[in-house]
C-alpha positions in Angstrom: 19.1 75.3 -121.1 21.8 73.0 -121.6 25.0 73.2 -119.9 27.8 71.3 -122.4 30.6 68.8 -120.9 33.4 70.1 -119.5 36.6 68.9 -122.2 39.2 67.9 -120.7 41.7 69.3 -124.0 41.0 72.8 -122.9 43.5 74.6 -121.4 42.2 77.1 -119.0 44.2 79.7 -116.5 44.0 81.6 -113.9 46.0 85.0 -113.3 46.8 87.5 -110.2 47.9 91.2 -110.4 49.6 92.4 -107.2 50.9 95.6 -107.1 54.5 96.5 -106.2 56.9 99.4 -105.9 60.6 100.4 -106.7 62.9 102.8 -106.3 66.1 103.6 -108.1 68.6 106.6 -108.3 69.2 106.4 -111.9 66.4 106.1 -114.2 62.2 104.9 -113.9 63.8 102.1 -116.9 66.1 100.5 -113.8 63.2 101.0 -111.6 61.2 99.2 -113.5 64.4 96.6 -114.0 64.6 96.0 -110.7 61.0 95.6 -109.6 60.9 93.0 -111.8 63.8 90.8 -110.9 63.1 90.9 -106.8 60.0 90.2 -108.0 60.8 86.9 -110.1 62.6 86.1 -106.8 59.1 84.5 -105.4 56.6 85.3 -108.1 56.5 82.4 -111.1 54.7 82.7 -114.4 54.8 86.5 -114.4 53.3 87.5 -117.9 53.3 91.5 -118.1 53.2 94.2 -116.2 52.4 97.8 -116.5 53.1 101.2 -115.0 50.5 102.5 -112.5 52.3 105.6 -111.4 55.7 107.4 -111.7 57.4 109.5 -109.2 60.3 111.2 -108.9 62.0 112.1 -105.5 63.5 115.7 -105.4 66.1 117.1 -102.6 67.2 120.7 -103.0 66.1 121.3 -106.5 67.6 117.8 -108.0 65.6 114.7 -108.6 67.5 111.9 -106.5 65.2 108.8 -107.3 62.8 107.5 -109.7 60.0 105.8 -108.1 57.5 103.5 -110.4 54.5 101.8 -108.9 53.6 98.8 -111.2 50.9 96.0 -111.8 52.3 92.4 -112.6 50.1 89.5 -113.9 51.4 86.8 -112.9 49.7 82.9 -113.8 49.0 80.8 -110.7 49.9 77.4 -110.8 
């Protein structure tokens, strides 16, 4: 079995997911929104990011927060 040479022209990464969580009183969109930006804060090379759950706080009948709990990819350097 031969094992070929590494090349040195090929481009190879290497990604992290960490999982974070946000809360906003408007929408799961600015949730989302705002995850993100604190995020980018001290996370570089983010890449994508989905939606694990959605939740929605309710206080006497009335939804009073949007709550996402999201994945992010981000490349490490």
């Amino acid at each position: 079995m031969s094992i070929a040479p590494e090349r040195e022209d090929v481009l190879t990464s290497v990604a992290k997911v960490i999982e974070i969580t946000a809360e906003s009183p408007e929408s799961f969109e600015d949730a989302i929104r705002k995850a993100i930006t604190k995020a980018s804060e001290t996370v570089h090379g983010m890449k994508a990011a989905w939606v694990n759950q959605q939740q929605v706080k309710i206080r006497d009948g009335n939804v009073v927060g949007f709550r996402v709990d999201l994945k992010v990819t981000f490349v490490l350097d």
